[in-house]
ZAKE-123391 format. One line per 10 residues: number of its first residue (from 1); their letters; for each residue x, y, z of C-alpha. Coordinates in steps of 0.5 Angstrom, whole numbers, plus 500, padded with zeros to 3 digits. Example, Ala and Ser with C-alpha at 12.3 -4.5 7.8 and 13.67 -1.06 7.14 Angstrom:
REM ZAKE-123391
1) AS) 525,491,516 | 527,498,514
REM end
This chain:
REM ZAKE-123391
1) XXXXXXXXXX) 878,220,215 | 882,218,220 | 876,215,227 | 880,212,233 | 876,208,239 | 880,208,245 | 877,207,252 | 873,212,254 | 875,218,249 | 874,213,244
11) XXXXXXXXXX) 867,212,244 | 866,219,245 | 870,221,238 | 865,214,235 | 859,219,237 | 862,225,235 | 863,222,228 | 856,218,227 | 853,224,229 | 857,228,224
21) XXXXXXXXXX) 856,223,218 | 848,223,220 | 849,232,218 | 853,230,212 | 848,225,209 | 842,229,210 | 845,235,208 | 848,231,201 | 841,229,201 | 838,235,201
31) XXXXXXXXXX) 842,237,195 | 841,233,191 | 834,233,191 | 834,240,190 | 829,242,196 | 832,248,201 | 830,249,208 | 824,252,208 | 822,249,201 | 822,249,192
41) XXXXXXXXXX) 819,248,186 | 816,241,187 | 820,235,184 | 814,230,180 | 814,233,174 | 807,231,169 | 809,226,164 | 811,229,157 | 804,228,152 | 805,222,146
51) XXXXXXXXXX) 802,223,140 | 798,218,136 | 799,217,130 | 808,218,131 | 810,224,126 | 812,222,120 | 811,222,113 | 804,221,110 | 799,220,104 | 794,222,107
61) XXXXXXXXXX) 791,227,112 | 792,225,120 | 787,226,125 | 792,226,131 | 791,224,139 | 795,226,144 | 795,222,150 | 799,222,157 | 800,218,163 | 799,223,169
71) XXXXXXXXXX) 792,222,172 | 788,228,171 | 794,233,167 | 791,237,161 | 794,238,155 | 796,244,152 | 798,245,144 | 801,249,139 | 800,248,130 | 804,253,128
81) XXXXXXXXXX) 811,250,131 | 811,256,137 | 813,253,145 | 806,251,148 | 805,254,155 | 799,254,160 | 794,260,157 | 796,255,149 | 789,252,147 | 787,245,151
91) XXXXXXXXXX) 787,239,148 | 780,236,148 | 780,232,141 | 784,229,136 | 786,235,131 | 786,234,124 | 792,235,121 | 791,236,112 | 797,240,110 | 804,240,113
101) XXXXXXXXXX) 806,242,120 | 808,241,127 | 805,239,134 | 807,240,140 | 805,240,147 | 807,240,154 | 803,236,160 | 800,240,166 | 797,238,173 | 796,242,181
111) XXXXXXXXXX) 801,242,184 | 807,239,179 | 812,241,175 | 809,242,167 | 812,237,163 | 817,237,158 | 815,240,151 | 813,234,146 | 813,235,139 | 812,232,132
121) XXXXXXXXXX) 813,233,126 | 808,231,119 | 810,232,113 | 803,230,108 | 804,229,102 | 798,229,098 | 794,234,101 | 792,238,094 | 787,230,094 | 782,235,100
131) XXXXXXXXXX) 781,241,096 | 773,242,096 | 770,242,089 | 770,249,085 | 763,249,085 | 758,250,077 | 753,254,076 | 748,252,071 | 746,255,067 | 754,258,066
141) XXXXXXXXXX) 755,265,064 | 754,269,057 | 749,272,054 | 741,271,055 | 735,275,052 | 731,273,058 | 731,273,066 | 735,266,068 | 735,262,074 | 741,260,077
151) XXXXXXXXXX) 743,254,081 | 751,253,083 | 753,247,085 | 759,242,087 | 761,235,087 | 764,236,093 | 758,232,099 | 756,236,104 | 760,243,102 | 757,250,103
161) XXXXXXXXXX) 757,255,097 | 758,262,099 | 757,268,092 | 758,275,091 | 754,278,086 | 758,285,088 | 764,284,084 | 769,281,090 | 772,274,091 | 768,270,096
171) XXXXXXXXXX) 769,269,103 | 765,264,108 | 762,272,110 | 759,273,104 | 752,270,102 | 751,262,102 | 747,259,097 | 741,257,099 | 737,256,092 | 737,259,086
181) XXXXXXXXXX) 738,266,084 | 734,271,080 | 738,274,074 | 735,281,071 | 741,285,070 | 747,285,068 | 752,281,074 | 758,277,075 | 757,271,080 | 763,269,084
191) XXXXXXXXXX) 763,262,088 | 767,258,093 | 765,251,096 | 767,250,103 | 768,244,108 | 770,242,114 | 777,238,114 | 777,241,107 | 781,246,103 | 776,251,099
201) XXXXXXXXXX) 775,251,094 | 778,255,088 | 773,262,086 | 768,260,080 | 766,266,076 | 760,266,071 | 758,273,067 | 751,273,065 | 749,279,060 | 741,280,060
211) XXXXXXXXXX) 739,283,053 | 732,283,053 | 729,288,047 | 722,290,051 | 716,292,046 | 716,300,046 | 710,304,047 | 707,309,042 | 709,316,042 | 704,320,045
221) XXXXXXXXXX) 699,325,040 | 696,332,041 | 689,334,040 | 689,340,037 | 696,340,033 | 701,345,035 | 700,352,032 | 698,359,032 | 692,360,035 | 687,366,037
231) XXXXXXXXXX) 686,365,044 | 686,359,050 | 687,351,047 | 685,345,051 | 690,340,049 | 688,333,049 | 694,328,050 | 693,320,048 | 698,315,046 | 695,308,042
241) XXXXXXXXXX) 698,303,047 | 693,300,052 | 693,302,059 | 700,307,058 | 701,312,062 | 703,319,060 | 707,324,064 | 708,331,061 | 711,338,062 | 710,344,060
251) XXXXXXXXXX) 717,348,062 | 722,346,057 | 724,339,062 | 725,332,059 | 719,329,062 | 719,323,066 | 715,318,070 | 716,323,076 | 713,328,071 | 705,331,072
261) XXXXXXXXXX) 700,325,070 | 696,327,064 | 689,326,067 | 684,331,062 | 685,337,058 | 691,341,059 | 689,349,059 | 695,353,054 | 693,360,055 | 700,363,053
271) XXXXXXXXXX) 705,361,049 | 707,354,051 | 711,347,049 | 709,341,052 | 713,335,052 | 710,328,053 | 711,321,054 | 708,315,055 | 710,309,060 | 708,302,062
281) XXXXXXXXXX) 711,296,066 | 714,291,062 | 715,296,056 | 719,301,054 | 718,308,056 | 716,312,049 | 719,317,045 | 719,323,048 | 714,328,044 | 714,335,043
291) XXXXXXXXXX) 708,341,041 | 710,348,042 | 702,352,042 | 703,359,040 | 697,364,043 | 697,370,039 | 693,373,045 | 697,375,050 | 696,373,058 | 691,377,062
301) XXXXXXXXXX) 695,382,067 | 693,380,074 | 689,387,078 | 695,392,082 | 695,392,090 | 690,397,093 | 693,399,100 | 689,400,106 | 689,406,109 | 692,409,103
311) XXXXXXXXXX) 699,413,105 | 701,420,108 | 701,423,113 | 699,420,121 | 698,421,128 | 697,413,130 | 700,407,128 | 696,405,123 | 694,397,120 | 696,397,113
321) XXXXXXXXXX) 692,391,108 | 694,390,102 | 689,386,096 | 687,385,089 | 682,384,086 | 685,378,082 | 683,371,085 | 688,367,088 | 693,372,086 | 699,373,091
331) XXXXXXXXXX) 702,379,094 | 709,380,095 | 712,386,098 | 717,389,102 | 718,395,108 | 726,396,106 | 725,399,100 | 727,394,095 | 723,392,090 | 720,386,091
341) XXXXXXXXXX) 720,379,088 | 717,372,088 | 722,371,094 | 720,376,098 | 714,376,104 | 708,374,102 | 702,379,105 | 698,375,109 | 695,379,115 | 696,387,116
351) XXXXXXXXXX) 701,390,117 | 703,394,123 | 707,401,121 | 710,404,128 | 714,409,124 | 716,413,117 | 715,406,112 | 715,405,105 | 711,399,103 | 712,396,096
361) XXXXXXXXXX) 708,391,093 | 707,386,087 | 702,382,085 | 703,375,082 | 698,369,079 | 701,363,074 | 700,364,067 | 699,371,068 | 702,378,067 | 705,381,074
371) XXXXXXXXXX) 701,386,076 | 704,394,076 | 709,395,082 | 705,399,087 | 708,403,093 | 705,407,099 | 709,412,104 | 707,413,111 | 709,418,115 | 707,418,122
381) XXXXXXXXXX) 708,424,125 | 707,421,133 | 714,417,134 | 714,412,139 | 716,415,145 | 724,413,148 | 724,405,151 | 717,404,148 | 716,397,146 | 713,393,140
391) XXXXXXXXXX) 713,386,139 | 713,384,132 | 707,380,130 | 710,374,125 | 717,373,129 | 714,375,136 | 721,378,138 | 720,385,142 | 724,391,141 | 725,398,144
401) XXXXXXXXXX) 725,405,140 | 731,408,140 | 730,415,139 | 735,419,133 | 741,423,138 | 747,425,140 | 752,421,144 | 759,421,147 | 763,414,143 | 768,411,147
411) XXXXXXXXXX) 772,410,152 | 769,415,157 | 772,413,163 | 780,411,161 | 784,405,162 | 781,403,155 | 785,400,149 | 787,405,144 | 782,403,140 | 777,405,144
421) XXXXXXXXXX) 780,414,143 | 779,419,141 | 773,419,144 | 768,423,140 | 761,426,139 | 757,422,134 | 750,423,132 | 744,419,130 | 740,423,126 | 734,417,124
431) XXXXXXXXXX) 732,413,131 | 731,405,130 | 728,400,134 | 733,394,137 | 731,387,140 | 729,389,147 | 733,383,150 | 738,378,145 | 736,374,140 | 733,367,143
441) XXXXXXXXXX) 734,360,142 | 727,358,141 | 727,365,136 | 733,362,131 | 729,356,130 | 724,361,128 | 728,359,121 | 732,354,123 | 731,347,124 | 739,347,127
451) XXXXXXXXXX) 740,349,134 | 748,349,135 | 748,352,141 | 752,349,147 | 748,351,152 | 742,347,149 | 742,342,155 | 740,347,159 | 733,346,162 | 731,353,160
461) XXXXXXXXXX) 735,353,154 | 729,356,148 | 730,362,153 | 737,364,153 | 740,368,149 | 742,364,142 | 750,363,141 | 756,359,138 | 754,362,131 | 758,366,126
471) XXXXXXXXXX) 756,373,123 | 755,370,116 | 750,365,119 | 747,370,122 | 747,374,117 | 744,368,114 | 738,368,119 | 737,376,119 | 736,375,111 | 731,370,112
481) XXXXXXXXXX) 726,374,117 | 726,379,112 | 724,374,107 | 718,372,112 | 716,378,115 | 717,384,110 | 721,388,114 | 729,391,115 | 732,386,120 | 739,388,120
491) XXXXXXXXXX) 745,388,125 | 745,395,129 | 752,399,127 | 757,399,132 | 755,407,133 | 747,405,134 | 749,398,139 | 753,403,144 | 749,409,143 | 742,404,146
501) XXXXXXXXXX) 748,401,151 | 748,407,154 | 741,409,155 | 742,415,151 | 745,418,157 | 750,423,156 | 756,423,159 | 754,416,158 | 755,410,164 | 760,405,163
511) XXXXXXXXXX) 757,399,163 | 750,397,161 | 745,401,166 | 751,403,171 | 758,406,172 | 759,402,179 | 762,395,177 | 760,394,185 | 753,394,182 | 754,390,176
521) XXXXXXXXXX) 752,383,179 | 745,386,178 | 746,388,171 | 749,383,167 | 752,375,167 | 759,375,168 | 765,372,172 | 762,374,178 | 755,370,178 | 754,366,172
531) XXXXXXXXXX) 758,359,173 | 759,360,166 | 754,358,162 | 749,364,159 | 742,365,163 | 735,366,161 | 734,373,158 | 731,379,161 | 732,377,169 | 738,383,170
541) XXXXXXXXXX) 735,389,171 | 735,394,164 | 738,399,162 | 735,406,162 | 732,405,155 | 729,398,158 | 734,394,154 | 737,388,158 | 743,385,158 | 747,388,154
551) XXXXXXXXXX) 753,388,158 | 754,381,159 | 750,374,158 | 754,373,151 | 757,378,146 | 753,381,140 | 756,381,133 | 755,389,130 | 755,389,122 | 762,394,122
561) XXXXXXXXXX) 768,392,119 | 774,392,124 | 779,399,124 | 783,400,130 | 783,407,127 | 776,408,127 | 774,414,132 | 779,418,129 | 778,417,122 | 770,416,121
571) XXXXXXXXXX) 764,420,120 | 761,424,126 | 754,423,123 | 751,416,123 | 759,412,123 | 757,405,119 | 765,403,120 | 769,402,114 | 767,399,107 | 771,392,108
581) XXXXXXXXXX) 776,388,112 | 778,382,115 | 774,383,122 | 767,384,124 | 766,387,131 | 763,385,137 | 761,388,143 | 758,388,151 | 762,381,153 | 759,375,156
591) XXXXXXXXXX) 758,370,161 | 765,368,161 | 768,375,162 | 769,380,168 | 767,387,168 | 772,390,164 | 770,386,158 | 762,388,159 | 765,395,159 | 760,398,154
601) XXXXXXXXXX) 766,402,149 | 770,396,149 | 771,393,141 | 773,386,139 | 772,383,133 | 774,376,129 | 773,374,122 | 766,372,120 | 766,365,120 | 768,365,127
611) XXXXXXXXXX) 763,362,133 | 764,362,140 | 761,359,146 | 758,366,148 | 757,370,141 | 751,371,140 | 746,378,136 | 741,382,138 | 737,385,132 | 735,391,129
621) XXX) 729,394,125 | 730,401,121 | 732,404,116
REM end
């Protein structure tokens, strides 16, 4: 660069190129400081870490410090050779280095740069040297014809032992040794010791077979002998070791120490075989004994059911007892017309006889003959009016009589399924009664202890319908109401469930209680009114027979098999739909549904182990 002074011109070039000089040098001290105009990354950068001792190789492991010369930095570190970074752990005291590794570290402070990245290379050479001891048990495993006591020890200062007794290899999760362990039984006793700084130890493992040969208690003996007798026998049973129990059976089983205690006499009044054994702590249990006792006198036959009143014919309903003259007999009966067993009702208060019923009884008592099968017909000629109500005394559920008629099935008002046609004239010649409103929740825990209803949260829930059940298990729940009470619970057939939805009105409605789907808002839950959930049972208005919500609330599983063909094909005389198929049917809609799924003549169906969230029963009590 050429600069000229001369005269006046001169100095005013001089300025110009001082000025100029001055831009320049600010500009190139910019730069190379790395700032721009409005700022950068700072330019003091925290000194990098120093290690103590250097890396390097050593016998023997190292307790390694790190030290740096920028005031208030902290140190972050890695040990397993990876770049440290801020969120790395911080260094706040000298790290142990006993196996081969590398350290690095890099510095950091507010308002600094991080420090370059420092590391570290130790190589030890002996480090096998700081291995935890295996630990030693005493006494050592084998075979001992007593209980033992075991101490596990290690030659290792201050080291924890951990064991298993399970078969697994020990971890500082399993159980630490704290004092000797009592073996009883055959075990095998895993070991490691641990410390601090250390290796652990290498699993010990001891196997200790207890064999112990306990003194056996006498076999027990009968007084009389086993034999052939004339008549009833008391059988002592005694064994000759002091302060043994003896346990004992009498139907064919291997007795136990769960068995019957022996504490007197046991009578044999029938051909019996008794088997004993004797037991004692500390002892080994005797050898089972046996003594078959022949009665040559067979057992007394308990006294046959009396009926009161005695079948026939009547005008009322009658109250019916049963007795016998056995004490402490049991009577079983049934009003279905089965035969009845030990897993039928048992009689425990009268029972209500509404209709034409046939009663069938037996009476039992252990150890003696069953009585004969008596029966009882009851014919009653004043049968219940239509829509009259009666509640069944041991379930407490209320029914409706529907009287035996004749009825239009099927879709009456068009716009139906196929299935639904042709429609036809089908009777009832027997009538039945049916559950004035749908089984309950609080009526299924009648029998069961399970509730899987989904709307059990509800604050009334006991008094809604019952539902998310499958035939079969309502069916299950159906067989055990029989077992209870006596009587014929059944499902309705599809024929009988639309017959009562229509209030044996003929031509019939269209829905339960109305054909105007402007009114069925006050019969039924639906769509319309329900905000899909299911509502307490009986507060829409009934039908003509007086049964509620058979439109709507939940659908109802009937006991007939699905056939689309059905109406065309099947009996016109008490229809029970086909012998087999794949579906069961349902039918009257749900909460979940509009009006044309409430339509009475609709037919669904799904196979038997299915349950849905608005699928429940109404029951049946008839023929």
């Amino acid at each position: 660069m050429n600069i000229f002074f001369a005269g006046m011109g001169g100095r005013l070039e001089m300025k110009r190129a001082f000025r100029f000089l001055a831009i320049l040098i600010a500009l190139i001290c910019l730069v190379s400081c790395g700032k721009g105009v409005s700022g950068g990354e700072p330019t003091a950068h925290a000194e990098a870490p120093l290690f103590s001792p250097l890396e390097g190789t050593y016998e023997n492991a190292q307790s390694v410090s790190l030290l740096c010369g920028t005031e208030g930095a902290s140190i972050h570190y890695t040990t397993d050779g990876t770049t440290p970074t801020t969120a790395s752990p911080v260094y706040s005291a000298a790290i142990t280095v006993n196996s081969s590794r590398t350290l690095k570290a890099i510095s950091a402070k507010s308002g600094m740069a991080d420090s370059a990245v420092a590391s570290a290379t130790y190589t030890i050479t002996s480090a096998t040297s700081y291995k935890a001891e295996t630990p030693v048990f005493s006494p050592g495993g084998g075979t001992y014809n007593s209980y033992q006591e075991v101490t596990i020890t290690t030659a290792t200062p201050d080291a924890a032992i951990y064991y298993t007794t399970n078969g697994y290899t020990p971890t500082t999760s399993a159980m630490q040794y704290i004092g000797p362990i009592s073996v009883t039984e055959d075990v095998t006793i895993r070991a490691i010791a641990v410390k601090s700084g250390m290796t652990d130890s290498d699993a010990a493992s001891a196997a200790y077979n207890i064999d112990i040969t306990l003194p056996k208690i006498e076999t027990p003996a009968f007084s009389p002998p086993p034999g052939l007798y004339d008549d009833t026998q008391f059988v002592t049973i005694e064994t000759a070791t002091p302060e043994a129990q003896i346990h004992y059976t009498t139907n064919g089983t291997i007795p136990t120490s769960s068995s019957t205690l022996y504490n007197g006499p046991v009578e044999v009044l029938f051909n019996t075989t008794i088997k004993a054994v004797a037991v004692k702590d500390g002892w080994a249990d005797s050898s089972v004994k046996s003594a078959t006792y022949t009665i040559d006198n067979p057992p007394p036959v308990v006294e046959n059911p009396v009926f009161t009143p005695d079948g026939g014919v009547y005008a009322d309903d009658q109250l019916v007892t049963i007795t016998t003259a056995t004490p402490g007999a049991t009577i079983h009966f049934t009003m279905d017309g089965t035969t009845p067993t030990e897993d039928s009702a048992v009689f425990s208060f009268p029972i209500t006889v509404n209709t034409d019923t046939t009663i069938k009884a037996v009476a039992t008592k252990f150890g003696w003959t069953d009585s004969e099968l008596q029966e009882m017909v009851y014919d009653l000629e004043n049968e219940p009016n239509p829509g009259e109500t009666w509640t069944e005394p041991v379930t407490g559920i209320d029914f409706v009589w529907v009287p035996a008629g004749t009825f239009i099935m099927g879709d009456e008002f068009g716009g139906g399924y196929s299935d639904e046609k042709p429609t036809r004239l089908v009777t009832l010649s027997k009538g039945f009664w049916i559950g004035k409103y749908e089984v309950t929740q609080e009526q299924w825990e009648i029998v069961n202890s399970q509730n899987p209803s989904h709307h059990a949260f509800l604050p009334d829930a006991p008094i809604h319908p019952m539902e998310n059940i499958n035939w079969n298990k309502a069916r299950e729940y159906i067989t055990a109401l029989k077992t209870m009470t006596g009587r014929n619970f059944r499902f309705p057939t599809e024929a009988e469930w639309e017959y009562a939805a229509k209030g044996g009105n003929m031509p019939g409605t269209k829905y339960s209680g109305t054909s105007d789907a402007l009114l069925l808002d006050n019969y039924s839950w639906g769509t319309y009114n329900s905000e899909g959930v299911t509502h307490i049972v009986g507060e829409k208005l009934p039908n003509d027979f007086g049964i509620y919500d058979m439109s709507g609330n939940v659908w109802e599983w009937v006991n007939d098999w699905y056939q689309s063909d059905f109406y065309s094909v099947g009996p016109s005389v008490d229809p029970k739909g086909p012998v087999s198929g794949i579906y069961k049917i349902y039918r009257g809609g749900g909460c979940l549904d509009g009006n044309f799924d409430q339509r009475i003549s609709l037919r669904w169906g799904n196979v038997p182990t299915k349950a849905f969230l608005d699928l429940g029963i109404r029951l049946v009590i008839g023929q």
